[in-house]
VEXDREN-2710 file (C-alpha; in Angstrom, 1 decimal):
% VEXDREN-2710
k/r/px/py/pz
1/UNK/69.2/-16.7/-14.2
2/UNK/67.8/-19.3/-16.6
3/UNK/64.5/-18.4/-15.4
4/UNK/64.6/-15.4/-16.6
5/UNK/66.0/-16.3/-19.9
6/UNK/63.0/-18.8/-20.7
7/UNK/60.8/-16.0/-19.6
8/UNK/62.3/-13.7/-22.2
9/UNK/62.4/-16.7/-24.7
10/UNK/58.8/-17.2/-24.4
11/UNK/57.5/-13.7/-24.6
12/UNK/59.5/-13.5/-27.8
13/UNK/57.6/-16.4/-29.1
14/UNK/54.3/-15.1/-28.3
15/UNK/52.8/-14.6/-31.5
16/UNK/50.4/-11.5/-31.8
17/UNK/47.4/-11.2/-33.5
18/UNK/45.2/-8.2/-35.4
19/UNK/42.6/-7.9/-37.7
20/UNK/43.8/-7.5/-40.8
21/UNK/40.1/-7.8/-42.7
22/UNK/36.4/-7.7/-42.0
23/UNK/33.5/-8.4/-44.2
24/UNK/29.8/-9.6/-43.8
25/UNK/26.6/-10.0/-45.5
26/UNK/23.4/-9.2/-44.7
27/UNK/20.4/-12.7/-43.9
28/UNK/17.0/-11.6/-44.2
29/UNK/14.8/-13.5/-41.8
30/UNK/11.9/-14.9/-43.7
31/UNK/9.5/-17.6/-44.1
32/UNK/12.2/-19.3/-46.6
33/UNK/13.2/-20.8/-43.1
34/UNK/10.3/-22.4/-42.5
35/UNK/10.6/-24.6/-45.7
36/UNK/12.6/-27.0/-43.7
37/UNK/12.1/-27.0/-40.1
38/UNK/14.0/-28.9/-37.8
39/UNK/11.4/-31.6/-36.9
40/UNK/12.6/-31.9/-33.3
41/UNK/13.4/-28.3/-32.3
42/UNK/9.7/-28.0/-33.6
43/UNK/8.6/-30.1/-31.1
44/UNK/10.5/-29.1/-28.2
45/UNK/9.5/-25.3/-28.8
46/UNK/5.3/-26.5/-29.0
47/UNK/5.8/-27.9/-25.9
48/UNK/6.5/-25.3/-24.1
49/UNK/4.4/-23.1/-25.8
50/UNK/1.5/-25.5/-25.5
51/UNK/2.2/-25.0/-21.8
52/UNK/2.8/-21.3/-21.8
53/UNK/-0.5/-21.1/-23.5
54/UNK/-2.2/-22.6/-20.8
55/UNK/-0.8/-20.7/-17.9
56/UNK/-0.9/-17.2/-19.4
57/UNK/-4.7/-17.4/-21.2
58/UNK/-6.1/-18.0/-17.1
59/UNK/-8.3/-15.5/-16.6
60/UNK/-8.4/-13.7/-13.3
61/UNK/-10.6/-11.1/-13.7
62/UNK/-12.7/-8.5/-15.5
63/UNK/-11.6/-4.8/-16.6
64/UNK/-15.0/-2.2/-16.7
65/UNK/-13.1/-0.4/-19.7
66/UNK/-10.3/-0.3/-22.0
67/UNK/-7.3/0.9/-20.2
68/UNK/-4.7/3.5/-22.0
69/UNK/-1.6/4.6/-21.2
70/UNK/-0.2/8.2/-22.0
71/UNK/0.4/11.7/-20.6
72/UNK/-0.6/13.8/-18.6
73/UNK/-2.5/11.1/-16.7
74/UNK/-4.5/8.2/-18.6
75/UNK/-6.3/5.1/-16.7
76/UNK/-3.5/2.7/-16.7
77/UNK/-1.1/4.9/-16.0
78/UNK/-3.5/6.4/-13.2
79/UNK/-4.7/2.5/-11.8
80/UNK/-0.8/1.6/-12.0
81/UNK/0.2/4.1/-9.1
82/UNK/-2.9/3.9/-7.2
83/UNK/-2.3/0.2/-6.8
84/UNK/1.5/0.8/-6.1
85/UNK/0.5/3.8/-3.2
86/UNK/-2.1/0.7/-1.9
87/UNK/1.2/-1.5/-1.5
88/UNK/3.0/0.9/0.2
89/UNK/0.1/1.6/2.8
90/UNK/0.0/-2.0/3.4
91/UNK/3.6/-2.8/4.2
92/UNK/5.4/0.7/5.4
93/UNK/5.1/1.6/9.1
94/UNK/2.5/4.7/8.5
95/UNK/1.5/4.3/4.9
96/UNK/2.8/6.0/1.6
97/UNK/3.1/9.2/0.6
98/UNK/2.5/8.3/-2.8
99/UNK/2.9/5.9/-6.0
100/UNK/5.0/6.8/-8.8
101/UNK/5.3/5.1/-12.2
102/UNK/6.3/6.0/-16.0
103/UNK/4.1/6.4/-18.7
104/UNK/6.4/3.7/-20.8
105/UNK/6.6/1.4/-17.5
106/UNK/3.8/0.2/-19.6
107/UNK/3.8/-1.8/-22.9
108/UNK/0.5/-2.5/-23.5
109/UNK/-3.5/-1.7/-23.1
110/UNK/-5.6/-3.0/-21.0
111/UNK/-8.9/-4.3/-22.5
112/UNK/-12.1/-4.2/-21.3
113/UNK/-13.9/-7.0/-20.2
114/UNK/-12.0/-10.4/-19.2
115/UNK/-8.5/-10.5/-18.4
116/UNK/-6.0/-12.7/-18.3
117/UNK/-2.2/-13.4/-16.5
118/UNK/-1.0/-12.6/-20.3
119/UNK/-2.5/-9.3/-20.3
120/UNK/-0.5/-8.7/-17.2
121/UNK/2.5/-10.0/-18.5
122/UNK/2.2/-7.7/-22.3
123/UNK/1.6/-4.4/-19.9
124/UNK/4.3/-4.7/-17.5
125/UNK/7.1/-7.1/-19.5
126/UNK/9.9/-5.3/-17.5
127/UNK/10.8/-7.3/-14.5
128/UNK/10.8/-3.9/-12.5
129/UNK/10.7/-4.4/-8.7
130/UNK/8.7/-2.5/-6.1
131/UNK/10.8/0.2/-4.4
132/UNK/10.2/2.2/-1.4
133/UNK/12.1/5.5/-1.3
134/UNK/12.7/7.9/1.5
135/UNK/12.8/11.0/0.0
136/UNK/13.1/14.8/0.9
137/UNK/10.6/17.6/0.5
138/UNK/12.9/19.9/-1.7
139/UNK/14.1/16.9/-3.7
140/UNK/10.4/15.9/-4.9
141/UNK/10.4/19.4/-5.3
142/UNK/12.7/18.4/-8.4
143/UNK/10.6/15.6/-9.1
144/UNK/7.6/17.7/-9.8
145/UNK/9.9/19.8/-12.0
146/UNK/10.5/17.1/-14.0
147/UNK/7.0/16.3/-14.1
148/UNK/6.4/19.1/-15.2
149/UNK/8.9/19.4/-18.2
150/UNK/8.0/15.9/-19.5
151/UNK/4.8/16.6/-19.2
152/UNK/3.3/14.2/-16.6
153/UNK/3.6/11.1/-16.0
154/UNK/1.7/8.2/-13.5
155/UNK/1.1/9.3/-10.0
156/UNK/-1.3/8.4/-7.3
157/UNK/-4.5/10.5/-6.7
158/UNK/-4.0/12.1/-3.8
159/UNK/-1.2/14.0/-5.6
160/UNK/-3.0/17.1/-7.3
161/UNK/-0.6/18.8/-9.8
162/UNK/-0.8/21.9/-11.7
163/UNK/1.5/22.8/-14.4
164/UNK/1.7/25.8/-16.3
165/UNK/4.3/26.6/-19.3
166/UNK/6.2/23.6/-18.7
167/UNK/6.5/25.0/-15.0
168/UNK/4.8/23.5/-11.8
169/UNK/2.6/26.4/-11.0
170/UNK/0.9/24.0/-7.6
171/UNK/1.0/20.7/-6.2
172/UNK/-0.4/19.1/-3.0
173/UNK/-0.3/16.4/-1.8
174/UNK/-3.3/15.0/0.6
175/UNK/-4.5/18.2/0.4
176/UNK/-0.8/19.5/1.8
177/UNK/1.8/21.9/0.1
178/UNK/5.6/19.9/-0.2
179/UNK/7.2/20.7/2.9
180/UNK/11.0/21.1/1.9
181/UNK/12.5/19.6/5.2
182/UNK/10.0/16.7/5.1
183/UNK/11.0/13.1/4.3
184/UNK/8.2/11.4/2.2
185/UNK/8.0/8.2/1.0
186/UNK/8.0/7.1/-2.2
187/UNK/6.5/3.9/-3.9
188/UNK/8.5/3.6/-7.1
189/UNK/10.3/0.9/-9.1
190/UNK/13.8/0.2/-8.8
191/UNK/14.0/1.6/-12.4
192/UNK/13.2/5.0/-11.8
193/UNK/14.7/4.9/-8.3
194/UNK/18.2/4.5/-10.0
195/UNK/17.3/8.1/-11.5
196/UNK/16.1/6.8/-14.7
197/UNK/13.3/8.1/-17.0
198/UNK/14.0/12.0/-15.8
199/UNK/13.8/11.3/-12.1
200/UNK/17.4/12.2/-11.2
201/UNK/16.1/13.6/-8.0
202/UNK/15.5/9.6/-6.7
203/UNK/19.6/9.7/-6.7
204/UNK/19.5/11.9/-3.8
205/UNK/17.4/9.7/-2.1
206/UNK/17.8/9.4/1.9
207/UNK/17.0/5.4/1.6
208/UNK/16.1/3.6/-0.9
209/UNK/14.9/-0.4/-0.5
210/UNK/14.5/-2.5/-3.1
211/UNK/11.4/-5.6/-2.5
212/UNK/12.6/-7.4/-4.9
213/UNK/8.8/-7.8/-5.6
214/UNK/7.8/-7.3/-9.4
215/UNK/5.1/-4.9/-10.2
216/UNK/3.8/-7.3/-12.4
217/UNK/3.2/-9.5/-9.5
218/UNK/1.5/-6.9/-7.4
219/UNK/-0.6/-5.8/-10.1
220/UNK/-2.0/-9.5/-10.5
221/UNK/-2.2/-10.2/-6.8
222/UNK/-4.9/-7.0/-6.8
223/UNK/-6.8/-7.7/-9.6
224/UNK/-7.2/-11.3/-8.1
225/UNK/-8.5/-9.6/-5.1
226/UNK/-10.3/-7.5/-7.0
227/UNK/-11.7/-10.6/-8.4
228/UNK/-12.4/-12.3/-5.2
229/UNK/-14.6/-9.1/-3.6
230/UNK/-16.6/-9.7/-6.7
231/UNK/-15.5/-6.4/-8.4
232/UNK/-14.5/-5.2/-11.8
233/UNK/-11.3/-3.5/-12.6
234/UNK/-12.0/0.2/-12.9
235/UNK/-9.7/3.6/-13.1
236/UNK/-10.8/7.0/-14.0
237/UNK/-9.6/10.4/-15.2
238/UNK/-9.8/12.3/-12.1
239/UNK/-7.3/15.6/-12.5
240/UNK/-4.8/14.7/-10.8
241/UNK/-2.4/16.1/-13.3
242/UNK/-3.9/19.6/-15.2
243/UNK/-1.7/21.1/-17.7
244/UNK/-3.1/24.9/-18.0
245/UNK/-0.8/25.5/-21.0
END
């Protein structure tokens, strides 16, 4: 019994609080700031920086043109997903269907000439991860749909797509019509395969398995390779999107 009396007693003397009043003002970030810097913060943030510096201005290879990224299909966009389809042919049991990427997947242009880990970092500054999707003929059906309703965006080059009116009027892929009841596999980022960026059809997915690898990392590791055969970086404009209307 007196237990529960000092339970009651206590509730009873558990004060409650509300806001009774709210007000703010508004600190425009200028140089004003830098009229008395914090000597040793200074310091600390150079440091790194000095080091940053260093690590992202390697270079690791050269770029035969300046690189772009928009719709339908652009050379950034267009390298992006080849690169991604290359991954999957190397580590799925019978290759990838195809590579699929975003337009806004990117943040930045390429250049031409050298390049550096920096560059790679500025283009891809998502931490997106390599994704390989199994995925249904009449679900990339949808895909294509929203393809064609956003008005393309990055996919490998043996996909050939049509659209006409906002409609997919063909597609192909190696040469192939979709096949509804086929499963295909996808080389995506886990950012899209969540259904993100209009590709709601990834949802329906029949497996979806995430490397954990960053596209940022794949991307470098190829142009390193690239590099190491001798070659430049080079993408072109090759139709594999046409919009007739």
């Amino acid at each position: 019994m007196w237990i529960a009396c000092m339970a009651i007693l206590l509730l009873s003397c558990n004060q409650q609080y509300r806001i009774t009043e709210m007000s703010g003002t508004i600190v425009e970030m200028n140089s004003s700031f830098d009229t008395y810097p914090h000597r040793q913060m200074e310091e600390l943030v150079q440091s790194y920086k000095t080091e940053l510096d260093r690590e992202m201005n390697v270079a690791i290879g050269r770029s035969a043109q300046f690189m772009d990224y928009k719709r339908p299909e652009s050379l950034l966009t267009n390298l992006t997903s080849d690169v991604m389809k290359s991954y999957g042919d190397e580590h799925l049991q019978g290759g990838a269907d195809m590579g699929v990427m975003n337009v806004h997947g990117h943040r930045a242009t390429l250049p031409a000439g050298e390049v550096t880990i920096g560059n790679f970092y500025e283009i891809y500054s998502f931490d997106n991860t390599i994704t390989f999707l199994e995925l249904k003929g009449s679900d990339l059906e949808k895909m294509f749909d929203a393809y064609a309703r956003i008005g393309g965006a990055g996919i490998s080059s043996n996909v050939k797509l049509v659209i006409d009116k906002r409609k997919v009027k063909s597609v192909t892929i190696d040469g192939q019509p979709i096949d509804r009841n086929k499963i295909y596999h996808i080389v995506t980022l886990d950012y899209l395969a969540e259904g993100n960026d209009n590709m709601g059809a990834f949802r329906d997915a029949v497996s979806s398995v995430n490397t954990g690898i960053t596209l940022r990392d794949v991307m470098i590791d190829w142009i390193k390779e690239q590099t190491r055969r001798g070659e430049e970086i080079k993408s072109q404009l090759d139709g594999r999107i046409v919009i007739k209307n």
